[in-house]
N, C-alpha and C positions, 0 to 999 in steps of 0.2 A: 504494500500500500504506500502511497506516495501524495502527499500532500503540497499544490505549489501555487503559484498565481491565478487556476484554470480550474482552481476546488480540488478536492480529495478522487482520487482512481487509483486503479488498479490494473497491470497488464497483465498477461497469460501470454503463452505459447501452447501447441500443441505440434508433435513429433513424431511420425511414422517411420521405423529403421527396421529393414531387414539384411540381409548378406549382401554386401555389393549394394546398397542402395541407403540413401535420407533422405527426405523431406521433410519441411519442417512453415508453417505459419506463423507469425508470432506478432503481438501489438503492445504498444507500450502504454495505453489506456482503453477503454472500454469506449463504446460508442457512446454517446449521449441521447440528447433526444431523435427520435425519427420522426419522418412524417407517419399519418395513419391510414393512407388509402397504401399509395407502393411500397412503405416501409425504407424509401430513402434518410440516412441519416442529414439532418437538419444543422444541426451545431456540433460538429467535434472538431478536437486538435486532437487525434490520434495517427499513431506512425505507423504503416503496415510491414511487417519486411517477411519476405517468400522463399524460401530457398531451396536448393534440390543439392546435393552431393553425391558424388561417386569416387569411392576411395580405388586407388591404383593398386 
């Protein structure tokens, strides 16, 4: 949890690894409001970062 000029949040990641293979999503805070008909977010300052790996 992290507390800064933008109120209090929290990130997550989440990380699928098998042999030969990673990916991985991860945010460094939570969406905030969305809209309510398509569920686009409305107001956030979150960072998204995506990644894929293949070890040699």
């Amino acid at each position: 949890m992290v507390a800064g000029t933008y109120g209090v949040g929290f990130g997550w990641i989440a990380n699928v690894h098998t042999t030969g293979f990673n990916m991985f999503l991860g945010m460094d805070r939570t969406l905030g409001k969305i809209s309510k008909n398509p569920g686009i977010p409305v107001t956030s300052n979150a960072d998204v970062s995506i990644g894929i790996n293949f070890p040699f």
